[in-house]
mmCIF file as gemmi writes it, N, C-alpha and C atoms, coordinates in Angstrom:
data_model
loop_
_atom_site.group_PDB
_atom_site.id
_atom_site.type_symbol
_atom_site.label_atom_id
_atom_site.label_alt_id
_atom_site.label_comp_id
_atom_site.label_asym_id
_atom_site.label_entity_id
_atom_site.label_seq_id
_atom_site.pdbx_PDB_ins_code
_atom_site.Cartn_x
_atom_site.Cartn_y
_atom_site.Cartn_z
_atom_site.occupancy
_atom_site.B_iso_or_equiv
_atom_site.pdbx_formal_charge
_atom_site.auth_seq_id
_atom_site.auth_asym_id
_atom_site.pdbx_PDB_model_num
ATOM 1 N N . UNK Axp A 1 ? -24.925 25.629 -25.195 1 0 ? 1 A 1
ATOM 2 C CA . UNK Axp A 1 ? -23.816 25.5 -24.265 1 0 ? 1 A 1
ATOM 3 C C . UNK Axp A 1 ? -24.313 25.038 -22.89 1 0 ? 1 A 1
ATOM 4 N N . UNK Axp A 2 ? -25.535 25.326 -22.372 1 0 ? 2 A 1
ATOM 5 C CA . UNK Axp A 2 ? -26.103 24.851 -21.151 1 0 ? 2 A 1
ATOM 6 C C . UNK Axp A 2 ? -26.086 23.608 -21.169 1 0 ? 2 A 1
ATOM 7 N N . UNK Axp A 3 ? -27.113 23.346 -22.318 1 0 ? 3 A 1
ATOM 8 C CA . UNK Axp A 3 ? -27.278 21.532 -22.513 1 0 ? 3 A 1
ATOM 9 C C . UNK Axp A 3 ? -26.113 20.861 -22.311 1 0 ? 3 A 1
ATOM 10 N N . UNK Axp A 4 ? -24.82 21.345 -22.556 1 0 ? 4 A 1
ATOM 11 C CA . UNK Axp A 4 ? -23.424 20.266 -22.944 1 0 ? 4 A 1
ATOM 12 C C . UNK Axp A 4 ? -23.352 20.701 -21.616 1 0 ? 4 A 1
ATOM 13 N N . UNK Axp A 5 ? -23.429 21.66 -20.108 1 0 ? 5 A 1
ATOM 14 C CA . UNK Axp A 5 ? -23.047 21.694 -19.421 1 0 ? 5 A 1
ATOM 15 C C . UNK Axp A 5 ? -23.662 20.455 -18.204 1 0 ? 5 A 1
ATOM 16 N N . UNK Axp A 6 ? -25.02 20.418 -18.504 1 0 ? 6 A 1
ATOM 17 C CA . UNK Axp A 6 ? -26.24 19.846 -17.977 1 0 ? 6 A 1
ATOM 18 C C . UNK Axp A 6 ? -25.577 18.468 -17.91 1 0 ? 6 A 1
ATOM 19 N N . UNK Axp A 7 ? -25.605 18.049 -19.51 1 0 ? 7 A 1
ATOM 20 C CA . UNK Axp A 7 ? -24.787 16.714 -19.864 1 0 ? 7 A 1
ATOM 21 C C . UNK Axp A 7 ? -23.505 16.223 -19.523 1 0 ? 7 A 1
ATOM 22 N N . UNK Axp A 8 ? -22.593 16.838 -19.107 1 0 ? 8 A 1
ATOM 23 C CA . UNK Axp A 8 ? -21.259 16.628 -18.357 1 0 ? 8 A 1
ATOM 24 C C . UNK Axp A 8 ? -21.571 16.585 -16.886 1 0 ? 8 A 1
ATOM 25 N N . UNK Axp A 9 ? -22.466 17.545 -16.03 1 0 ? 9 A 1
ATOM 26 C CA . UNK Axp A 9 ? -22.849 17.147 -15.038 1 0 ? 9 A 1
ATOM 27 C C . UNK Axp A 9 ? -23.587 16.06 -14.417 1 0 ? 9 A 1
ATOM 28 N N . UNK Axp A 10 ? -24.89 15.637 -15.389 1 0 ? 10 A 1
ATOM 29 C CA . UNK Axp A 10 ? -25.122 13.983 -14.665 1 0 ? 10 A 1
ATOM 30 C C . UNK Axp A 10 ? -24.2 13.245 -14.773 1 0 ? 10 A 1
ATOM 31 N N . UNK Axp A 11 ? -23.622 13.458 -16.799 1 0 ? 11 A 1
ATOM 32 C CA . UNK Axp A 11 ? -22.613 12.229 -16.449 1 0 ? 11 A 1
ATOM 33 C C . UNK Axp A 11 ? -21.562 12.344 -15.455 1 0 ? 11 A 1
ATOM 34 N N . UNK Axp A 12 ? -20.925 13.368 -14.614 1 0 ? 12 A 1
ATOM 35 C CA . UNK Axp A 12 ? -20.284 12.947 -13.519 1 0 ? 12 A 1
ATOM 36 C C . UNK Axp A 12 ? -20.556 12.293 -13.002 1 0 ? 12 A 1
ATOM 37 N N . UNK Axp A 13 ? -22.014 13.216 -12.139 1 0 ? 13 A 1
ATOM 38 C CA . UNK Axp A 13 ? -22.872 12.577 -10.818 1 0 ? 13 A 1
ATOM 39 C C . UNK Axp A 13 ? -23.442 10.757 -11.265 1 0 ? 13 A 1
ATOM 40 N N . UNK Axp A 14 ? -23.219 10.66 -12.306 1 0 ? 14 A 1
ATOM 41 C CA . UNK Axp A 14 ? -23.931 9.244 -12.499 1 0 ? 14 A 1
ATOM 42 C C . UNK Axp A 14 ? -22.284 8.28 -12.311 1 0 ? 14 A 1
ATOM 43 N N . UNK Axp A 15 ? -21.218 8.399 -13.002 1 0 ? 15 A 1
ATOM 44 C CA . UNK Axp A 15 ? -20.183 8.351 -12.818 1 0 ? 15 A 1
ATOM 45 C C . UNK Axp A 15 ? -19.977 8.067 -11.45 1 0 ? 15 A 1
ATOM 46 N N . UNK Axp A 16 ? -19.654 9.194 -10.673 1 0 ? 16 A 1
ATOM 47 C CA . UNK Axp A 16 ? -19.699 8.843 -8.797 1 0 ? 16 A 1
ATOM 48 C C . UNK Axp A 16 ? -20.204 8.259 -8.263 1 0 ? 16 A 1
ATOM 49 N N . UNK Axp A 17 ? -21.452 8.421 -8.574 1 0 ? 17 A 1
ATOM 50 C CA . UNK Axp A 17 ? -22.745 7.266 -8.366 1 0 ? 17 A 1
ATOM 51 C C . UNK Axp A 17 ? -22.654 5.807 -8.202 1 0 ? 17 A 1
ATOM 52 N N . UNK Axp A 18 ? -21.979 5.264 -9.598 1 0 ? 18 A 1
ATOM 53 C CA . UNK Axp A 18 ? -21.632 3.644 -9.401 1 0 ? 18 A 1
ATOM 54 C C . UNK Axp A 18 ? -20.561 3.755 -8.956 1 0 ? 18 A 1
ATOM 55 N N . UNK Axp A 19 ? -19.098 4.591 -9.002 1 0 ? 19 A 1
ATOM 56 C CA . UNK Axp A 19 ? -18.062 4.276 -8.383 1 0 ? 19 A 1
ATOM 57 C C . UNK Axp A 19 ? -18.573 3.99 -6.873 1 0 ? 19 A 1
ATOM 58 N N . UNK Axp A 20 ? -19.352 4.868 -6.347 1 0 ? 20 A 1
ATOM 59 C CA . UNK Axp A 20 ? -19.225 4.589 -4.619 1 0 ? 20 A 1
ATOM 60 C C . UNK Axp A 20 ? -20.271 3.196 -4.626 1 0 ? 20 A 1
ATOM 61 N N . UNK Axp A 21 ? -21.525 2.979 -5.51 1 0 ? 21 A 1
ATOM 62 C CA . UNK Axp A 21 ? -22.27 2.092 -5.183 1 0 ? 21 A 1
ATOM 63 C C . UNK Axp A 21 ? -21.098 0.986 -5.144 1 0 ? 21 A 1
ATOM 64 N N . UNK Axp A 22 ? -20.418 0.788 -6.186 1 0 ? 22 A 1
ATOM 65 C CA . UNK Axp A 22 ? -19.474 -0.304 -6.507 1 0 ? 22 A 1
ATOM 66 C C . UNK Axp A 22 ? -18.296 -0.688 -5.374 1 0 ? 22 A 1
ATOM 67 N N . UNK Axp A 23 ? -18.139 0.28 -4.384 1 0 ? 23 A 1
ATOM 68 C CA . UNK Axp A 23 ? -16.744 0.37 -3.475 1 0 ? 23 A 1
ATOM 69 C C . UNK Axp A 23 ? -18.073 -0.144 -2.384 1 0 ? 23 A 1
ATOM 70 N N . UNK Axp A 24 ? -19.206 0.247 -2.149 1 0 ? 24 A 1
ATOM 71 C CA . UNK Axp A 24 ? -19.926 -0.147 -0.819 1 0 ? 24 A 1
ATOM 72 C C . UNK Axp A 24 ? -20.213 -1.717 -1.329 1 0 ? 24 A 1
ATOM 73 N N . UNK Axp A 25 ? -20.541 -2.442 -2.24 1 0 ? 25 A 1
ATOM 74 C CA . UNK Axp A 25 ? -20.754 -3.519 -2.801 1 0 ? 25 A 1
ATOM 75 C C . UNK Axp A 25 ? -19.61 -4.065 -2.328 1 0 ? 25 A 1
ATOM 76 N N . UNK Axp A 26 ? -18.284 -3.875 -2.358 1 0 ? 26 A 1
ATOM 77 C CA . UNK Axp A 26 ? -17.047 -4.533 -2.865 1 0 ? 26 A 1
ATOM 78 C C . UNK Axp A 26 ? -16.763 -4.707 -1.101 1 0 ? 26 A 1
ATOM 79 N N . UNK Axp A 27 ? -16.92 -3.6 -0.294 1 0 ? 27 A 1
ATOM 80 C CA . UNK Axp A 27 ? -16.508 -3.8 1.236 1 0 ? 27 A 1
ATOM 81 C C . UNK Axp A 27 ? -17.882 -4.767 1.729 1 0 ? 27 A 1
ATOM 82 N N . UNK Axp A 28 ? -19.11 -4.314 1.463 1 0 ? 28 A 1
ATOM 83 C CA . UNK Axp A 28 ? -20.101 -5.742 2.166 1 0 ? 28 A 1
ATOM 84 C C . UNK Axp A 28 ? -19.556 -7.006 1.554 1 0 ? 28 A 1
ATOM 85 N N . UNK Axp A 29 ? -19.027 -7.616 0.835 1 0 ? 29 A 1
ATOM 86 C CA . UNK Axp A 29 ? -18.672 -8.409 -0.166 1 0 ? 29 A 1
ATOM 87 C C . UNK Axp A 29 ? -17.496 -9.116 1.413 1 0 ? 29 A 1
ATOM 88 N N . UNK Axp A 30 ? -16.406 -8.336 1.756 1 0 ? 30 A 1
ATOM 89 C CA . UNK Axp A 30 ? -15.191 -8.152 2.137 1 0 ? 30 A 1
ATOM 90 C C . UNK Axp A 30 ? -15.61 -8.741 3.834 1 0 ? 30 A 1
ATOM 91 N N . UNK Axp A 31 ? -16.615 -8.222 4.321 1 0 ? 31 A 1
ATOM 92 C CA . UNK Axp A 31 ? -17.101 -8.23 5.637 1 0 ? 31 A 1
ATOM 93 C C . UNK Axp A 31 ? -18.214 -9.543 5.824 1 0 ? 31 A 1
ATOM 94 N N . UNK Axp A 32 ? -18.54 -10.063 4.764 1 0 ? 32 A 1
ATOM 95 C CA . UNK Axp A 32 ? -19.218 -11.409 4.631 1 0 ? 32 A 1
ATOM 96 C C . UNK Axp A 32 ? -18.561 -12.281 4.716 1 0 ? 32 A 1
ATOM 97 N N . UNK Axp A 33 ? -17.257 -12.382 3.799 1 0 ? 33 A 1
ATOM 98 C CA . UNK Axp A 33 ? -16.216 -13.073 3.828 1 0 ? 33 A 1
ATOM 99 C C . UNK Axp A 33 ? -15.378 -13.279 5.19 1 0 ? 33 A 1
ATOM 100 N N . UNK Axp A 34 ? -15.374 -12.285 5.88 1 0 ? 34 A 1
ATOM 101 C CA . UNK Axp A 34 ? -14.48 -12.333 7.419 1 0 ? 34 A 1
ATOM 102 C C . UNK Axp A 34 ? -15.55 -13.035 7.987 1 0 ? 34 A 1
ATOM 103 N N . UNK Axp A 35 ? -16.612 -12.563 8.241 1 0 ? 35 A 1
ATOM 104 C CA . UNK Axp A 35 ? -17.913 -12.946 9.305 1 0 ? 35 A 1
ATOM 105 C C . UNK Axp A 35 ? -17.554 -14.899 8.72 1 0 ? 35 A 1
ATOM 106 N N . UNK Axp A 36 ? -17.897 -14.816 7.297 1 0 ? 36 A 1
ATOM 107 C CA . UNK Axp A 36 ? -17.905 -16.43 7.506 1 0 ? 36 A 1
ATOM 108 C C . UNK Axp A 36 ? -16.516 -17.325 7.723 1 0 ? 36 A 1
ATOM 109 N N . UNK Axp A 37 ? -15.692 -16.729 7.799 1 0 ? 37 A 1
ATOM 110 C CA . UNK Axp A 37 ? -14.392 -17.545 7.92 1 0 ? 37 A 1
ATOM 111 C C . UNK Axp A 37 ? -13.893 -17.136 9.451 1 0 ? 37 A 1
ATOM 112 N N . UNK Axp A 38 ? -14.513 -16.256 10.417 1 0 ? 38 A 1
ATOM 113 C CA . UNK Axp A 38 ? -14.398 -16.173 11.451 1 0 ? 38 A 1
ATOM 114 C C . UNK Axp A 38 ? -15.5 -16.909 12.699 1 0 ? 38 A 1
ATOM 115 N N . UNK Axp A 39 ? -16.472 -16.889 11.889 1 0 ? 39 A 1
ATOM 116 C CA . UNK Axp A 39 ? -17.934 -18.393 12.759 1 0 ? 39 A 1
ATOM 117 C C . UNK Axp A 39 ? -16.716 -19.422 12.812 1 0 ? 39 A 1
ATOM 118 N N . UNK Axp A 40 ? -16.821 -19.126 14.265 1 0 ? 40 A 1
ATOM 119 C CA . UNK Axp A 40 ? -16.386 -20.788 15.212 1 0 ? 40 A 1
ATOM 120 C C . UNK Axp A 40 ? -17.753 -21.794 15.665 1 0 ? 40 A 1
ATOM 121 N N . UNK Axp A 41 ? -18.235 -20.913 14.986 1 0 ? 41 A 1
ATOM 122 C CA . UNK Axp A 41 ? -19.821 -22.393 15.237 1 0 ? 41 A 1
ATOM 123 C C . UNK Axp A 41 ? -19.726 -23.586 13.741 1 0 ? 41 A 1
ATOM 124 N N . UNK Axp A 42 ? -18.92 -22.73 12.802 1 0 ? 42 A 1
ATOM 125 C CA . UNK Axp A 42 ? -18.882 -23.842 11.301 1 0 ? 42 A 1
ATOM 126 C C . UNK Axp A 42 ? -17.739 -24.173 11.408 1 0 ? 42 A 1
ATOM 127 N N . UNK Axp A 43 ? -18.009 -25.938 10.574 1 0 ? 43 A 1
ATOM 128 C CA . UNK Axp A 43 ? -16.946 -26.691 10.047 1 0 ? 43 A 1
ATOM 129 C C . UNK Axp A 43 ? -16.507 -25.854 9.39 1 0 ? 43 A 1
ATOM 130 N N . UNK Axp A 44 ? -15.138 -26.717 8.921 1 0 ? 44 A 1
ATOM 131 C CA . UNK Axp A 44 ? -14.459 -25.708 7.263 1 0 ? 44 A 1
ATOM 132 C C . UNK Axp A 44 ? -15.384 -26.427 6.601 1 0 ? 44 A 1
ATOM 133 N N . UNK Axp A 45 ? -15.945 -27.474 6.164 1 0 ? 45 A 1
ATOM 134 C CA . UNK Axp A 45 ? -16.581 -27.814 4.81 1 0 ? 45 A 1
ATOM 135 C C . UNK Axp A 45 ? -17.881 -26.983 4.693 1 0 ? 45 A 1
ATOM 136 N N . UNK Axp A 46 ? -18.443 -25.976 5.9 1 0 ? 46 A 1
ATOM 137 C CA . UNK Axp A 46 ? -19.883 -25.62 5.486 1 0 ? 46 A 1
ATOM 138 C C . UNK Axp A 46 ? -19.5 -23.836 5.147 1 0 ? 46 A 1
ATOM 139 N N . UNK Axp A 47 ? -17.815 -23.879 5.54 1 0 ? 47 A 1
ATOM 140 C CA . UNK Axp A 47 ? -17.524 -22.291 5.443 1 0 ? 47 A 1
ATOM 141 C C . UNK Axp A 47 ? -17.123 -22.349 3.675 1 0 ? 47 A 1
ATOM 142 N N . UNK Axp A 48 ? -16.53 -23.556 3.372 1 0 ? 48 A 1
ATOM 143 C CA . UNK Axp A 48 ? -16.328 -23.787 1.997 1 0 ? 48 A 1
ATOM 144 C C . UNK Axp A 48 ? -17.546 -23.839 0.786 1 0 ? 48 A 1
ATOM 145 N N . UNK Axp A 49 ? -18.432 -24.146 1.471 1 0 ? 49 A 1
ATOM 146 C CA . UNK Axp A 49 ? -19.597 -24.16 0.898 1 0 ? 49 A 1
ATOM 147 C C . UNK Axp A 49 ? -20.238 -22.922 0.726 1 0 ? 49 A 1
ATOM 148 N N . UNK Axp A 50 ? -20.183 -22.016 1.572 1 0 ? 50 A 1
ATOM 149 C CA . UNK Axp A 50 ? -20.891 -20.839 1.317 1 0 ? 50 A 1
ATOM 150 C C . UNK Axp A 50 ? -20.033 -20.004 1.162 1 0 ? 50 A 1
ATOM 151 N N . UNK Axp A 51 ? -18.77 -19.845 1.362 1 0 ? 51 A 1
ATOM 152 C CA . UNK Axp A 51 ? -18.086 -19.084 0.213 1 0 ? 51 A 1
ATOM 153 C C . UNK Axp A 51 ? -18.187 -19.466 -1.616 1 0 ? 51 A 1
ATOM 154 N N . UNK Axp A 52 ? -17.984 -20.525 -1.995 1 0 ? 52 A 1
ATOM 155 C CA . UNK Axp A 52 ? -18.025 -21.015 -2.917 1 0 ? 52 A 1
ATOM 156 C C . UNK Axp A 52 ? -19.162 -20.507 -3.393 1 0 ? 52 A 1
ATOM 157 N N . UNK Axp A 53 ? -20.661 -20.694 -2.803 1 0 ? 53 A 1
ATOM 158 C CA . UNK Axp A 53 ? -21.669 -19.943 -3.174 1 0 ? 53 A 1
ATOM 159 C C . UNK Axp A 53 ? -22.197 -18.337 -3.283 1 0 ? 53 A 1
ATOM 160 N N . UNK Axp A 54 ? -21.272 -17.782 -2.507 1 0 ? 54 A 1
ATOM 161 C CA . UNK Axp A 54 ? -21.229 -16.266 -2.155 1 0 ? 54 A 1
ATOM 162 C C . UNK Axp A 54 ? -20.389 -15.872 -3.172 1 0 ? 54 A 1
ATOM 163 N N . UNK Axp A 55 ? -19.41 -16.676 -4.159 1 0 ? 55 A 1
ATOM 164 C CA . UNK Axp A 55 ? -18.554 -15.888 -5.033 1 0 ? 55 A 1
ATOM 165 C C . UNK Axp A 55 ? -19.202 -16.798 -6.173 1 0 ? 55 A 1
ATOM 166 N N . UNK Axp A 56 ? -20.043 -17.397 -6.453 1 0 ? 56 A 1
ATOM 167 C CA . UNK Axp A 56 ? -20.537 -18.117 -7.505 1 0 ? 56 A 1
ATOM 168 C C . UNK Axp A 56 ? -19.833 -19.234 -8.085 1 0 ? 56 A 1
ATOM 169 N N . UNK Axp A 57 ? -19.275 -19.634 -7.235 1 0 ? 57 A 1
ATOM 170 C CA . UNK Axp A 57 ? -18.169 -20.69 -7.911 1 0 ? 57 A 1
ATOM 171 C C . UNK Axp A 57 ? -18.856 -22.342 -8.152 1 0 ? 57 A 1
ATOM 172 N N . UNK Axp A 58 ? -18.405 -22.858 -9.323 1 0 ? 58 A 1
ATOM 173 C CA . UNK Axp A 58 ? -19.669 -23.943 -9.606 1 0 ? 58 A 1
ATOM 174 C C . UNK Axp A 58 ? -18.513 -25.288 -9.168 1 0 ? 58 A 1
ATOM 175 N N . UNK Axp A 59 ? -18.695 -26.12 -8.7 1 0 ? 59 A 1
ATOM 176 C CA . UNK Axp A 59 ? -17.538 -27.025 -8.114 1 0 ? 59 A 1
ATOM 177 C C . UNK Axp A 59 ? -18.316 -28.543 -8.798 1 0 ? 59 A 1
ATOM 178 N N . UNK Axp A 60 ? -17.27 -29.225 -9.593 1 0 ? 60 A 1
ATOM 179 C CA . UNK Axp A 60 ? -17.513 -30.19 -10.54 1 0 ? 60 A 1
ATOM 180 C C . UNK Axp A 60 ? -17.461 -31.362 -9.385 1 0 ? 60 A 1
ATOM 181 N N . UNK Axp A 61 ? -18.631 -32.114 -9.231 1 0 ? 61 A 1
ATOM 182 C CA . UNK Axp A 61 ? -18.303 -33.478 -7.908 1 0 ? 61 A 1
ATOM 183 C C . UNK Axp A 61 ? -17.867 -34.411 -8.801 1 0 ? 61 A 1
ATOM 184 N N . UNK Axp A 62 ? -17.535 -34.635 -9.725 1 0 ? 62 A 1
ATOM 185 C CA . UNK Axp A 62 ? -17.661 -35.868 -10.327 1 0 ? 62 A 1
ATOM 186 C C . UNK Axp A 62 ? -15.925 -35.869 -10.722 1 0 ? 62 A 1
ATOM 187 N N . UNK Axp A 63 ? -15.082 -34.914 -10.43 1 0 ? 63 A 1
ATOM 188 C CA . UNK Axp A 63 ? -13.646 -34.183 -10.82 1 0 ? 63 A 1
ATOM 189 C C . UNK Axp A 63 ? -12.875 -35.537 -9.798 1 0 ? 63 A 1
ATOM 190 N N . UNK Axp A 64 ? -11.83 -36.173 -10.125 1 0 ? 64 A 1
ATOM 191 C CA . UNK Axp A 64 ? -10.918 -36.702 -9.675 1 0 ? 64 A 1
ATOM 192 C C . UNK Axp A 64 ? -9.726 -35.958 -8.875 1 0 ? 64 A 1
């Protein structure tokens, strides 16, 4: 009965664990995005560019 108690307890704490890693990921994510769309030192084409790269987005040049 300990062991199953032991075992419900990491798996919480491991549980909580990525939920908060995952919510601090998701707001730096959120605050990169403002910072670069708020630089008045960049064009839009170099803010387009590194968003596009910051969310992995693959952009076809050869697309009509």
């Amino acid at each position: 009965m300990m062991l199953v108690k032991k075992i419900i307890k990491s798996t919480v704490f491991c549980g909580i664990g990525i939920l908060v890693g995952k919510t601090v990921s998701e707001q730096k994510h959120k605050n990169t995005v403002k910072k670069i769309l708020s630089a008045d030192y960049m064009d839009d084409h170099t803010k387009i560019k590194l968003l596009q790269d910051l969310n992995d987005i693959k952009v076809n040049k050869n697309s009509h």
